[in-house]
Chimera marker file (.cmm) of the C-alpha trace (Angstrom):
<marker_set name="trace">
<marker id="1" x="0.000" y="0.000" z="0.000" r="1" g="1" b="0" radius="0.5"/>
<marker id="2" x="1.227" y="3.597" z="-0.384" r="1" g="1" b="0" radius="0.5"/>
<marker id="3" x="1.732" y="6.286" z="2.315" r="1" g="1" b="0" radius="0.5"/>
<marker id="4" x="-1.580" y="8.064" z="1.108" r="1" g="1" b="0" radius="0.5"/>
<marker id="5" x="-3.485" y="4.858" z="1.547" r="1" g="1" b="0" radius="0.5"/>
<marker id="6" x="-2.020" y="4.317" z="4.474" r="1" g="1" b="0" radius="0.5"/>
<marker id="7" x="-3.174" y="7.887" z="6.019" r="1" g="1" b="0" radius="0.5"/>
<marker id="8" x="-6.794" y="7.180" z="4.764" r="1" g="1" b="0" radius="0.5"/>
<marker id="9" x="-7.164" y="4.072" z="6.413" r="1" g="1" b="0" radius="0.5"/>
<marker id="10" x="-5.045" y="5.618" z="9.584" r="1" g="1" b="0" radius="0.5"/>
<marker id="11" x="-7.619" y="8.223" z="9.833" r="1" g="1" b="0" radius="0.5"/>
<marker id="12" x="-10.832" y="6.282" z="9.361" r="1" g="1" b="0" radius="0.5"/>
<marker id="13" x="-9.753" y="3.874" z="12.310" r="1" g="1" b="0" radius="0.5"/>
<marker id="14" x="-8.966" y="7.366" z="14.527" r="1" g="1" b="0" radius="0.5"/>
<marker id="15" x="-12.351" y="8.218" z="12.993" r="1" g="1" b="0" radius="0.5"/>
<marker id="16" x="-14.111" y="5.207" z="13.675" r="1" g="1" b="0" radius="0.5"/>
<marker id="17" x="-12.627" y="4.780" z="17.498" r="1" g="1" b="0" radius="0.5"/>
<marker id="18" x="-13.783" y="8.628" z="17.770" r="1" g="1" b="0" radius="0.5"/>
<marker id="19" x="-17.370" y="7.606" z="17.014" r="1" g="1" b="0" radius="0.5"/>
<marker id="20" x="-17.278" y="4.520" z="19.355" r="1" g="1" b="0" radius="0.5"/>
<marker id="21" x="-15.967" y="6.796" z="21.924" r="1" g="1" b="0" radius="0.5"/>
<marker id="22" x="-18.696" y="9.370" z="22.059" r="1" g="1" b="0" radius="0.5"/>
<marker id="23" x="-21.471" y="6.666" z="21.727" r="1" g="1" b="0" radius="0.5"/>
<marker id="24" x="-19.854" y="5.306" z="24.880" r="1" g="1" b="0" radius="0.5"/>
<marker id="25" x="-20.137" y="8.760" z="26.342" r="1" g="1" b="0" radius="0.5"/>
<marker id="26" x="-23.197" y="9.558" z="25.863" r="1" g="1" b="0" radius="0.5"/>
<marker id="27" x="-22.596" y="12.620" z="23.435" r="1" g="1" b="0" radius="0.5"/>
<marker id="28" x="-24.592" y="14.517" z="20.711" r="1" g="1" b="0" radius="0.5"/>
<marker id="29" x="-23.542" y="12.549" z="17.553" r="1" g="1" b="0" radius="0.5"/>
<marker id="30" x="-22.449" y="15.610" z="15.653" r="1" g="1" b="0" radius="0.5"/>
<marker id="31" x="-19.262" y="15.424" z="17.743" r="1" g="1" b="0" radius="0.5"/>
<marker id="32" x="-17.835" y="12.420" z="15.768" r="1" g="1" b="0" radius="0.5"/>
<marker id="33" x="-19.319" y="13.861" z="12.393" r="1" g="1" b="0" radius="0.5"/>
<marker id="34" x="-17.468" y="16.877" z="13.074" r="1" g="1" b="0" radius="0.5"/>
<marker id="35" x="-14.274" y="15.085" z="14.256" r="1" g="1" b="0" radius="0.5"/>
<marker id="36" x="-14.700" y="12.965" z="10.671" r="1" g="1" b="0" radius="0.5"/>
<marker id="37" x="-14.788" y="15.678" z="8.564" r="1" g="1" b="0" radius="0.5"/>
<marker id="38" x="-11.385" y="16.718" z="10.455" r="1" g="1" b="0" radius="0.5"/>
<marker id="39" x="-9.547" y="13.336" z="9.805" r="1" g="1" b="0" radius="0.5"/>
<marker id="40" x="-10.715" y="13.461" z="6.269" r="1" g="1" b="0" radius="0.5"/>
<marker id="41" x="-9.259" y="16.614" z="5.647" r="1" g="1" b="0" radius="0.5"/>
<marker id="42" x="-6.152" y="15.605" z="7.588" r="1" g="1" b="0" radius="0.5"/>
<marker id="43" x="-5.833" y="12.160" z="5.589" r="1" g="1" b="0" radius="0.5"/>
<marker id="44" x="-6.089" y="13.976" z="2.102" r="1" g="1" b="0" radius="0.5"/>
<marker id="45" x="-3.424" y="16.593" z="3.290" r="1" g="1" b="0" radius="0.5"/>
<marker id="46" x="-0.567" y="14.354" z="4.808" r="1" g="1" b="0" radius="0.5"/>
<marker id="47" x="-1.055" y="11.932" z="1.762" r="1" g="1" b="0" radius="0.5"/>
<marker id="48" x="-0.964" y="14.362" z="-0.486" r="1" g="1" b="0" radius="0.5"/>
<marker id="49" x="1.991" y="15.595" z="1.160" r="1" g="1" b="0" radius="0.5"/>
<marker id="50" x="3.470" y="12.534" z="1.157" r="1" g="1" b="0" radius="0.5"/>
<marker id="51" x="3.473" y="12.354" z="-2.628" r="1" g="1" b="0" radius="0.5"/>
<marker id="52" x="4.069" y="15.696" z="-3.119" r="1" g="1" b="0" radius="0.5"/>
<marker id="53" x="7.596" y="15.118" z="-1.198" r="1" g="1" b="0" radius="0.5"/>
<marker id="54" x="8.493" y="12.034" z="-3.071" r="1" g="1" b="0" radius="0.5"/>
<marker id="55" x="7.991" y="13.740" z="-6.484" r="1" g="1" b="0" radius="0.5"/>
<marker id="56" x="7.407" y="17.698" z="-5.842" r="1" g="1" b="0" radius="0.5"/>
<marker id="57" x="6.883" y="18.221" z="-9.902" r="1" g="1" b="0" radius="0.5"/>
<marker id="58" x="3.678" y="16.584" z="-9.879" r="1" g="1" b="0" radius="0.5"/>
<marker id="59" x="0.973" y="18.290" z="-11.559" r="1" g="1" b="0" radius="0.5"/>
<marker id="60" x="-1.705" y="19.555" z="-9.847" r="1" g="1" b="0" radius="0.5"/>
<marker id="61" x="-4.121" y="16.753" z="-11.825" r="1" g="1" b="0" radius="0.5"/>
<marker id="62" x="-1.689" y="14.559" z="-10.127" r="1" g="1" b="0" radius="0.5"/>
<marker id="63" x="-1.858" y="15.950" z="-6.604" r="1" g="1" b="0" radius="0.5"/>
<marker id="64" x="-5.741" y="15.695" z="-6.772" r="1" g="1" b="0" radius="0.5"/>
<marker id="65" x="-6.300" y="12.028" z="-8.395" r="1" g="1" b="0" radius="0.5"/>
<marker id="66" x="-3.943" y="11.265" z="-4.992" r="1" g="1" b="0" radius="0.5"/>
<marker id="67" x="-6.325" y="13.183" z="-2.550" r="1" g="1" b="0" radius="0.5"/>
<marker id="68" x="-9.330" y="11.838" z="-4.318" r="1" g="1" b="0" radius="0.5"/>
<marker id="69" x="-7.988" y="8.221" z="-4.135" r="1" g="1" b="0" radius="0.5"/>
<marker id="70" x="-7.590" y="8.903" z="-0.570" r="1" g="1" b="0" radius="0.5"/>
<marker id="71" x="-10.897" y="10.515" z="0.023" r="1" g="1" b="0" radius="0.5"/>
<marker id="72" x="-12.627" y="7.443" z="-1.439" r="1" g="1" b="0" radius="0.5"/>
<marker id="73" x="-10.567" y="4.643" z="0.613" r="1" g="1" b="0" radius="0.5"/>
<marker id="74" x="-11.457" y="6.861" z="4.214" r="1" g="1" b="0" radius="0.5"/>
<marker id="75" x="-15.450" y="7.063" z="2.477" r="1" g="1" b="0" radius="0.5"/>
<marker id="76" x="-15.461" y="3.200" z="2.364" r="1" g="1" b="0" radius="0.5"/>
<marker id="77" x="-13.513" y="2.466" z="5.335" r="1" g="1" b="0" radius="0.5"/>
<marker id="78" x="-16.235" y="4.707" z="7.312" r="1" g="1" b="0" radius="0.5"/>
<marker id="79" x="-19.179" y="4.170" z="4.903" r="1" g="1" b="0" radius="0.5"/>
<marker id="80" x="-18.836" y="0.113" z="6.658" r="1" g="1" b="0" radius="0.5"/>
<marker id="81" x="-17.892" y="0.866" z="9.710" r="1" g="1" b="0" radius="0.5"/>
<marker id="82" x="-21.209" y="3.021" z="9.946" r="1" g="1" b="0" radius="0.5"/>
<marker id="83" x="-23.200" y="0.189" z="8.637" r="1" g="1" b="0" radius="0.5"/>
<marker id="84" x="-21.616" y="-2.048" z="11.493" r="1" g="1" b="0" radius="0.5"/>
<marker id="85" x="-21.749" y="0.871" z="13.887" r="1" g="1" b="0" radius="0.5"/>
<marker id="86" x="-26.004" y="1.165" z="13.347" r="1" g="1" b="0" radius="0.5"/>
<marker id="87" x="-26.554" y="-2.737" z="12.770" r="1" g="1" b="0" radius="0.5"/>
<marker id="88" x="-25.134" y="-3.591" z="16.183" r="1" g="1" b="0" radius="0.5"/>
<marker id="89" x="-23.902" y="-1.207" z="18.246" r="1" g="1" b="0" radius="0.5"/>
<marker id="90" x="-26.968" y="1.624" z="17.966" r="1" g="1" b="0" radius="0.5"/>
<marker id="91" x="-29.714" y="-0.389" z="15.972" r="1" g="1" b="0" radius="0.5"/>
<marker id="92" x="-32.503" y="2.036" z="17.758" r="1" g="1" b="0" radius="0.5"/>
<marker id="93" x="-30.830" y="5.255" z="16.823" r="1" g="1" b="0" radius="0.5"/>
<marker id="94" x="-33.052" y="5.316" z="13.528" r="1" g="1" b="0" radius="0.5"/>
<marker id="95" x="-36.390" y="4.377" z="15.574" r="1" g="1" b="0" radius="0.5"/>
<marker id="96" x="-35.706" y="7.181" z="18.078" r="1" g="1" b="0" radius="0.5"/>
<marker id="97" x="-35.685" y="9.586" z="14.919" r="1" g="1" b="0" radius="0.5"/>
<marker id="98" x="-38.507" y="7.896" z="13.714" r="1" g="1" b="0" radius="0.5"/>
<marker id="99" x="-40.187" y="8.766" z="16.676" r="1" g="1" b="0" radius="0.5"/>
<marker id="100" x="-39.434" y="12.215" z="17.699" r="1" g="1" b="0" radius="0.5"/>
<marker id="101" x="-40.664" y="13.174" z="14.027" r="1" g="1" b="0" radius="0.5"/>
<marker id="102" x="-44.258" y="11.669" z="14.477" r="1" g="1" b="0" radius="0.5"/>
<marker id="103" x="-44.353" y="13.283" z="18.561" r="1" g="1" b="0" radius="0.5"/>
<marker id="104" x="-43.271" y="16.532" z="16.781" r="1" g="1" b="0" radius="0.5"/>
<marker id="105" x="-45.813" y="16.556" z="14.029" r="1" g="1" b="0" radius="0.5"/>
<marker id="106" x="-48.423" y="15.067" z="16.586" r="1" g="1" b="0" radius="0.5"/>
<marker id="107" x="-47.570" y="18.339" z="18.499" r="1" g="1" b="0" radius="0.5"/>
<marker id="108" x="-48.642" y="20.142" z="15.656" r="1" g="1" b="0" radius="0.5"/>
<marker id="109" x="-51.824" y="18.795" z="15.525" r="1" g="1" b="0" radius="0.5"/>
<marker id="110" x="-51.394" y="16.729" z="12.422" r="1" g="1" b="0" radius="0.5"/>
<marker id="111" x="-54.473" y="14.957" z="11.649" r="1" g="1" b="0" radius="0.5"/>
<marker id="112" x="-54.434" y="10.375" z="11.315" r="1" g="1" b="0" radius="0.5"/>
<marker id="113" x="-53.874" y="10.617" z="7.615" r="1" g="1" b="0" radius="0.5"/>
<marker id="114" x="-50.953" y="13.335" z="7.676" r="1" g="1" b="0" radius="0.5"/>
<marker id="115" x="-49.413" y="11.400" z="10.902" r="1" g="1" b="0" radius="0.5"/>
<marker id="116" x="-49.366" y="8.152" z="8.549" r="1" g="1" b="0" radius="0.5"/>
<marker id="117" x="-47.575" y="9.783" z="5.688" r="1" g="1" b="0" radius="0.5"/>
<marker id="118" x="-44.972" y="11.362" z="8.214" r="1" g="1" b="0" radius="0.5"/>
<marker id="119" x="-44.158" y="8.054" z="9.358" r="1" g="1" b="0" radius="0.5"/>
<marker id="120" x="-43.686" y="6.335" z="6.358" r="1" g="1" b="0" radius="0.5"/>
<marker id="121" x="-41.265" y="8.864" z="5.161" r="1" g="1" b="0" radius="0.5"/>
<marker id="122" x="-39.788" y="9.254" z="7.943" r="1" g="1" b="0" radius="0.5"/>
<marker id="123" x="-39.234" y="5.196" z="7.714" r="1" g="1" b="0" radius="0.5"/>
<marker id="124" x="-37.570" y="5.702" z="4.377" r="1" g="1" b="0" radius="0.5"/>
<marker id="125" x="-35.577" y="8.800" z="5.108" r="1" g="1" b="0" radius="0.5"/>
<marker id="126" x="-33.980" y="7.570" z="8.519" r="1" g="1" b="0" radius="0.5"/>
<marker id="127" x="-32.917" y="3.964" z="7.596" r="1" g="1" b="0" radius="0.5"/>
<marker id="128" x="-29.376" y="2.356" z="7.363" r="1" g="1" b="0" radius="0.5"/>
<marker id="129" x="-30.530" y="1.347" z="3.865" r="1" g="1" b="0" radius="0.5"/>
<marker id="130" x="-30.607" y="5.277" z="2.957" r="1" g="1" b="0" radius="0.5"/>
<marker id="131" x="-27.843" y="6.661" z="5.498" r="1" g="1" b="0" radius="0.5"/>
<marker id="132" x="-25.042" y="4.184" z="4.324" r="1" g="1" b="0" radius="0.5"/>
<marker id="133" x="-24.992" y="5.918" z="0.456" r="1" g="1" b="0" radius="0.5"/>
<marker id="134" x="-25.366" y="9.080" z="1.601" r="1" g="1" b="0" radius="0.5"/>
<marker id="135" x="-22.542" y="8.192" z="3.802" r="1" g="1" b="0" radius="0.5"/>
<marker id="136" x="-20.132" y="7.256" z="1.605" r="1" g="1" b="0" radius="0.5"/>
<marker id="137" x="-21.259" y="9.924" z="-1.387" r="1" g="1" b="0" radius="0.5"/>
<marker id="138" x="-21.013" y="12.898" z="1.159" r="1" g="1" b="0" radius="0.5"/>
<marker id="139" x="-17.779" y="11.747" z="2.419" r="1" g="1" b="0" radius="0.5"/>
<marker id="140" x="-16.685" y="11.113" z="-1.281" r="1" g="1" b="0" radius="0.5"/>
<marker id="141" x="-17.468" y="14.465" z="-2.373" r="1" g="1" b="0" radius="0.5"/>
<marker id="142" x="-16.121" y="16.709" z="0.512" r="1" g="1" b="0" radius="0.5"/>
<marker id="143" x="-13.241" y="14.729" z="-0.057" r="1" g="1" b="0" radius="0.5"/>
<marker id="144" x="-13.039" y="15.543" z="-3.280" r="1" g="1" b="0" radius="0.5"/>
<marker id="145" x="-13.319" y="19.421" z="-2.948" r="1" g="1" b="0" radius="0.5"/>
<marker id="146" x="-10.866" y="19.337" z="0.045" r="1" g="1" b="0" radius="0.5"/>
<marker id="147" x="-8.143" y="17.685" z="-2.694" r="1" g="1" b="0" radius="0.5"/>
<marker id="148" x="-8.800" y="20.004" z="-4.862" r="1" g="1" b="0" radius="0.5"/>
<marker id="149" x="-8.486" y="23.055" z="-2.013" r="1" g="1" b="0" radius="0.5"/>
<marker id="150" x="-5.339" y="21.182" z="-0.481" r="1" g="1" b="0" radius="0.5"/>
<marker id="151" x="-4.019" y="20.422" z="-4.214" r="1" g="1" b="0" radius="0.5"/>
<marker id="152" x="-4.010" y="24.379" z="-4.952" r="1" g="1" b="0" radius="0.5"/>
<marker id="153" x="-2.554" y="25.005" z="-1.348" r="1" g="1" b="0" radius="0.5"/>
<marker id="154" x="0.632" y="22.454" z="-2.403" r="1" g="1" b="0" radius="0.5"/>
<marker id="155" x="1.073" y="24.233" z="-5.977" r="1" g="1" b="0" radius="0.5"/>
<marker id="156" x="0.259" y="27.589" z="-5.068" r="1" g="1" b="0" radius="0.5"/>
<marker id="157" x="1.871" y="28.474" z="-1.384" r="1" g="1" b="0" radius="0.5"/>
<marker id="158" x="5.472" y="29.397" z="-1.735" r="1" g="1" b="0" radius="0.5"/>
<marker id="159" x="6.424" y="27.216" z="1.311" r="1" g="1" b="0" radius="0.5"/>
<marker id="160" x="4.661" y="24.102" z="0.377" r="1" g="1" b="0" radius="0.5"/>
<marker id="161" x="6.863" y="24.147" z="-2.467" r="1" g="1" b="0" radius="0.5"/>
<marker id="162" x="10.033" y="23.971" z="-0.823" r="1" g="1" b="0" radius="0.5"/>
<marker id="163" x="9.463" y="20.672" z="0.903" r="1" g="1" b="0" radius="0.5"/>
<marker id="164" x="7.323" y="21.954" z="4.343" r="1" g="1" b="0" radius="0.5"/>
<link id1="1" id2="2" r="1" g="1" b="0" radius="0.2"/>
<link id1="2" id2="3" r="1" g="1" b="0" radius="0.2"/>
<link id1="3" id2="4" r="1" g="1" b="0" radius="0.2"/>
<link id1="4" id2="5" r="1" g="1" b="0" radius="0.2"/>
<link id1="5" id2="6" r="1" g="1" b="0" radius="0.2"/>
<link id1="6" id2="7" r="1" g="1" b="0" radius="0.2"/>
<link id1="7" id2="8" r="1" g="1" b="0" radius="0.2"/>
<link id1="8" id2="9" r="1" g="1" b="0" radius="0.2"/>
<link id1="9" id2="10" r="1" g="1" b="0" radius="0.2"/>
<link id1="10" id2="11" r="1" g="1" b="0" radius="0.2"/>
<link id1="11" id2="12" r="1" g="1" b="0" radius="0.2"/>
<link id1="12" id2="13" r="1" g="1" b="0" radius="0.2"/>
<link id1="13" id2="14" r="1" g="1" b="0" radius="0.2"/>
<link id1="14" id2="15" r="1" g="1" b="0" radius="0.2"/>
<link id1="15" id2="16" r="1" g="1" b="0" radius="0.2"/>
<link id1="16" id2="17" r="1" g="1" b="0" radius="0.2"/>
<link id1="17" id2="18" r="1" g="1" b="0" radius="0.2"/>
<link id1="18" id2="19" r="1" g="1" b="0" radius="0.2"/>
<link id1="19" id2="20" r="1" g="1" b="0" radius="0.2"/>
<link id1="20" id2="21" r="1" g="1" b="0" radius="0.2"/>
<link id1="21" id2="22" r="1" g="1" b="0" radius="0.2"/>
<link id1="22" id2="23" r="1" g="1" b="0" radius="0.2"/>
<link id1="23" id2="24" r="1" g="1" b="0" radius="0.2"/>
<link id1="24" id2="25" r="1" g="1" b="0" radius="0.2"/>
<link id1="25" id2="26" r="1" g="1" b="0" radius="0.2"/>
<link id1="26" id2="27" r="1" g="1" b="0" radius="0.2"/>
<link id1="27" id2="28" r="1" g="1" b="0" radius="0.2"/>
<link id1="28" id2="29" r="1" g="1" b="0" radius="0.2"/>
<link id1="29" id2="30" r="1" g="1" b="0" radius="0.2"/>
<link id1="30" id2="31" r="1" g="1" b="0" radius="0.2"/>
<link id1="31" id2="32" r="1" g="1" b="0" radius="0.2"/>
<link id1="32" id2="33" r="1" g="1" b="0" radius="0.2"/>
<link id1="33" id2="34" r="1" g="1" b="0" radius="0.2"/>
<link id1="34" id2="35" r="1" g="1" b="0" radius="0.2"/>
<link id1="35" id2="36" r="1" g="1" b="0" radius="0.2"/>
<link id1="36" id2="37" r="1" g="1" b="0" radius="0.2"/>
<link id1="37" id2="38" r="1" g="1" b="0" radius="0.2"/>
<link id1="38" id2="39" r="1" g="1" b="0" radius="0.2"/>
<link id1="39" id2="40" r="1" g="1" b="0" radius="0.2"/>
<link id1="40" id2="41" r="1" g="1" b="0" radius="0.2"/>
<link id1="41" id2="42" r="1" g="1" b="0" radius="0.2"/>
<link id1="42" id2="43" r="1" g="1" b="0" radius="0.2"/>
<link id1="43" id2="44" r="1" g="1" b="0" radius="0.2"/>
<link id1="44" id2="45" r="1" g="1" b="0" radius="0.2"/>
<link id1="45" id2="46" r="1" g="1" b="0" radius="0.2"/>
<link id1="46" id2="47" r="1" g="1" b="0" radius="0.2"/>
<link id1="47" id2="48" r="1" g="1" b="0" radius="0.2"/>
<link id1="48" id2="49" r="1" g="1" b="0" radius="0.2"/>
<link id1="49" id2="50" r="1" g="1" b="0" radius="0.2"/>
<link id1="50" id2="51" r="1" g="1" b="0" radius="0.2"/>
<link id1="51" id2="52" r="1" g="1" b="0" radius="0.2"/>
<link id1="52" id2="53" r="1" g="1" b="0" radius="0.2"/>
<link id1="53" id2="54" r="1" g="1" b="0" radius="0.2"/>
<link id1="54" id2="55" r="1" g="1" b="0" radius="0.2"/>
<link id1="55" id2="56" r="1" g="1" b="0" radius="0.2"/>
<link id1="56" id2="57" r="1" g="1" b="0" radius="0.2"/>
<link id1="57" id2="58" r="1" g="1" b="0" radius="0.2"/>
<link id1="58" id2="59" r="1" g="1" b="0" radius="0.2"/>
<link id1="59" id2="60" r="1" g="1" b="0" radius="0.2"/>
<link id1="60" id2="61" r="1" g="1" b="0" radius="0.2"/>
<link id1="61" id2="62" r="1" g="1" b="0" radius="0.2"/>
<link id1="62" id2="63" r="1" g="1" b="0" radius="0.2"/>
<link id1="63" id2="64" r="1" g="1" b="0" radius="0.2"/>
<link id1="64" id2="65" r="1" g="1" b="0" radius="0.2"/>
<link id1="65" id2="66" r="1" g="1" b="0" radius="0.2"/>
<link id1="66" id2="67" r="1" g="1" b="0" radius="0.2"/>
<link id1="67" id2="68" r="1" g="1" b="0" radius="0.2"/>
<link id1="68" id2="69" r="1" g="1" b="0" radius="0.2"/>
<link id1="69" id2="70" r="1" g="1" b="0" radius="0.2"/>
<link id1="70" id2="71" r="1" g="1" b="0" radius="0.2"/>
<link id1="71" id2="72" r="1" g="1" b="0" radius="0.2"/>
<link id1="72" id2="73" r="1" g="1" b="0" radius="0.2"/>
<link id1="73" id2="74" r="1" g="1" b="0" radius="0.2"/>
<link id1="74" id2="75" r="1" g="1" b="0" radius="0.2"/>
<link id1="75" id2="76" r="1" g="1" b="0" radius="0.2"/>
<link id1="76" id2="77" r="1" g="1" b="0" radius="0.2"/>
<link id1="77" id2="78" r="1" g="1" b="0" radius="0.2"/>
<link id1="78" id2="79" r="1" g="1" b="0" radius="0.2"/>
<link id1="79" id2="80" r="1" g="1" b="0" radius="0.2"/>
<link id1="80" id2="81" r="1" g="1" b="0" radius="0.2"/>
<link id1="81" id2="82" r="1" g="1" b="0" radius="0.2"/>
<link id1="82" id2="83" r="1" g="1" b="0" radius="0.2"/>
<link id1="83" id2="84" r="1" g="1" b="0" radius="0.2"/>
<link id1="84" id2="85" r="1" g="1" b="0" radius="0.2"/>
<link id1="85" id2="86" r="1" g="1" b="0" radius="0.2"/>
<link id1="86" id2="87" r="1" g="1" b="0" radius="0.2"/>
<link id1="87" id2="88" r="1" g="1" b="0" radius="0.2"/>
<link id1="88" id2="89" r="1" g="1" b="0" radius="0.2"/>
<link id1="89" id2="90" r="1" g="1" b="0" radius="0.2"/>
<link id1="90" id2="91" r="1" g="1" b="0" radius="0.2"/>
<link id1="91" id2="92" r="1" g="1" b="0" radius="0.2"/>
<link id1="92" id2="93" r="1" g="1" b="0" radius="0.2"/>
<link id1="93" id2="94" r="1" g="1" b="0" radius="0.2"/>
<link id1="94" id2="95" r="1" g="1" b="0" radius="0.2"/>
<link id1="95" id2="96" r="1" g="1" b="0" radius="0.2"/>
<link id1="96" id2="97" r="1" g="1" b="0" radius="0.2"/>
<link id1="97" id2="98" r="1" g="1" b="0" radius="0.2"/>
<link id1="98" id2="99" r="1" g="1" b="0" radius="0.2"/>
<link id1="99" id2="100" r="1" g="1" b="0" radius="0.2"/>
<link id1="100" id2="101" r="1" g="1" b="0" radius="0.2"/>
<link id1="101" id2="102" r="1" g="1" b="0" radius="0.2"/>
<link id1="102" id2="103" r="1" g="1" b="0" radius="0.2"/>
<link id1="103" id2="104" r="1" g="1" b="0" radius="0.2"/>
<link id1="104" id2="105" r="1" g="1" b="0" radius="0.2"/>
<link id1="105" id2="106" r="1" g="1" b="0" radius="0.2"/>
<link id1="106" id2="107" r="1" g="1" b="0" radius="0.2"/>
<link id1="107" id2="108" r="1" g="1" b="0" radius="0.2"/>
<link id1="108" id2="109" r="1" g="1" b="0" radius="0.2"/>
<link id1="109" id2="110" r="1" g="1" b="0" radius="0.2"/>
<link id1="110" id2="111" r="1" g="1" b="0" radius="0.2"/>
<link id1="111" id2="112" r="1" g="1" b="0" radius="0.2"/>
<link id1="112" id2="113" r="1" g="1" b="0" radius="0.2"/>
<link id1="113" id2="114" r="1" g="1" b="0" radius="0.2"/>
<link id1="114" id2="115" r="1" g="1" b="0" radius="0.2"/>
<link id1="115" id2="116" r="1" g="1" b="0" radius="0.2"/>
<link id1="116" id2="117" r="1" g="1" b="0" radius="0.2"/>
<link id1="117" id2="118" r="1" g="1" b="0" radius="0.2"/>
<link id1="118" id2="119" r="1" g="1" b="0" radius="0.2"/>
<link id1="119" id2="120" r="1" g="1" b="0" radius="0.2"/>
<link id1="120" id2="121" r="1" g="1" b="0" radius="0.2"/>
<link id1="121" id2="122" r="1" g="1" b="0" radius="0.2"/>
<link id1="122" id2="123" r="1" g="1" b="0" radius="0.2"/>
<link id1="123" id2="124" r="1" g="1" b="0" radius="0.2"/>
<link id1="124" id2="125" r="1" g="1" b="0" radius="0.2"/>
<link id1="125" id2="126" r="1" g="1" b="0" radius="0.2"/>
<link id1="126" id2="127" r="1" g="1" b="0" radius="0.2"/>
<link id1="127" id2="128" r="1" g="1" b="0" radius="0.2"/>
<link id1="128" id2="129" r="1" g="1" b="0" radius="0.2"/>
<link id1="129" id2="130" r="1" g="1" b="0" radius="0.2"/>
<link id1="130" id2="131" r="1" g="1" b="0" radius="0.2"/>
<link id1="131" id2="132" r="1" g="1" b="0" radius="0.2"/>
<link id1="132" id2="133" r="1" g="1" b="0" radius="0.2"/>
<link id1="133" id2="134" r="1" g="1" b="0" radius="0.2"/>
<link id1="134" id2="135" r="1" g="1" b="0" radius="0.2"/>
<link id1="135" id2="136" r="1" g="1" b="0" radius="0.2"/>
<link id1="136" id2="137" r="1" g="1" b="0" radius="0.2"/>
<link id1="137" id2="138" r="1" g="1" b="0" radius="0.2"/>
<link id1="138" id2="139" r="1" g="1" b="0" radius="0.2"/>
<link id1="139" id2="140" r="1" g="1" b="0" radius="0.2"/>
<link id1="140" id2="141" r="1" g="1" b="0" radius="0.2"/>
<link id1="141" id2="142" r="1" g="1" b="0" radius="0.2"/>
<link id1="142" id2="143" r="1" g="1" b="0" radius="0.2"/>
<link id1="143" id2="144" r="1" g="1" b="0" radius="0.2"/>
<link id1="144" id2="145" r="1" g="1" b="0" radius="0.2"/>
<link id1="145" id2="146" r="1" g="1" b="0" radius="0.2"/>
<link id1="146" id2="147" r="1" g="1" b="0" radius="0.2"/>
<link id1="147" id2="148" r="1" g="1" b="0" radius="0.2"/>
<link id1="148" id2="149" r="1" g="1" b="0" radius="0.2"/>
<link id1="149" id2="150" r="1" g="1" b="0" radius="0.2"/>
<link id1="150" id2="151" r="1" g="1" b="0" radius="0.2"/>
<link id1="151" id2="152" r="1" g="1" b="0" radius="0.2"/>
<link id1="152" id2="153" r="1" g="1" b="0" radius="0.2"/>
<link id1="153" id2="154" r="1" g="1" b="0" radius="0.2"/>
<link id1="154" id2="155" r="1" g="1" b="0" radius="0.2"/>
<link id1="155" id2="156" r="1" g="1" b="0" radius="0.2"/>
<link id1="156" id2="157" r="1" g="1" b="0" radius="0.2"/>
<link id1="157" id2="158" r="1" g="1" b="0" radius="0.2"/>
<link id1="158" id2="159" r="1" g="1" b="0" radius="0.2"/>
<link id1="159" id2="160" r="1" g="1" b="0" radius="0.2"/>
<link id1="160" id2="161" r="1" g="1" b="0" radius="0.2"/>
<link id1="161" id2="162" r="1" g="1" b="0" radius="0.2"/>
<link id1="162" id2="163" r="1" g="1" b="0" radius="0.2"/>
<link id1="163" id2="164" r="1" g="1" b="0" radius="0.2"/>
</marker_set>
């Protein structure tokens, strides 16, 4: 494997021990998806800066096909992990949801027929059959604009270029 694989996968498992860590602790969930976004950003730039020392004439095409390569591996890596994560670790955090959408819009006064609809979509929208792909395209795509912002950082800054 190369170095930016190798910082991918490094930061999903810091990632993935992250989210374990604040389920354990009780915490609002936005914590790890917060702390992901971090490692993501972190994997892309020290394996793009890996590459970029190794060879520092590489094109900035280059520099992003290496970020986006290691965008995707930390997207799957996590994308799985969050599949085992809501399977068997948290496998009523989508029914709790589920619920506080149909108490909210029974709050509201919804009538029977309007409280059925909001529960079926809410049964489609907050499933591990929809949250895994959007998972693993979000990641995928923030990824991708964070090579291409890191990319421009490594062929644009003055000091990048001399080997930081």
């Amino acid at each position: 494997m190369n170095s930016p694989t190798l910082f991918a996968l490094s930061f999903a498992i810091f990632g993935m021990s992250t989210r374990v860590l604040v389920f354990a602790l009780d915490w609002e969930s936005s914590v790890s998806t917060q702390l992901y976004f971090l490692f993501l950003l972190l994997a892309i730039f020290f394996g793009m800066r890996a590459s970029f020392l190794q060879n520092p004439q590489r094109t900035f095409g280059q520099l992003f096909k290496v970020g986006a390569r290691a965008s995707a591996t930390f997207a799957l890596v996590v994308s799985a992990f969050t599949y085992v994560f809501y399977k068997w670790f948290d496998p009523n955090y989508f029914a709790g949801l589920i619920a506080a959408r149909i108490d909210e819009a029974k709050s509201l006064g919804y009538p029977e027929d309007q409280l059925e609809n909001v529960t079926a979509t809410s049964q489609v929208i907050f499933s591990l059959s929809m949250h895994i792909p959007l998972t693993l395209i979000g990641f995928t795509l923030l990824g991708i604009s964070y090579s291409v912002i890191v990319a421009l950082i490594f062929k644009k800054v003055p000091m990048m270029k001399k080997g930081f």
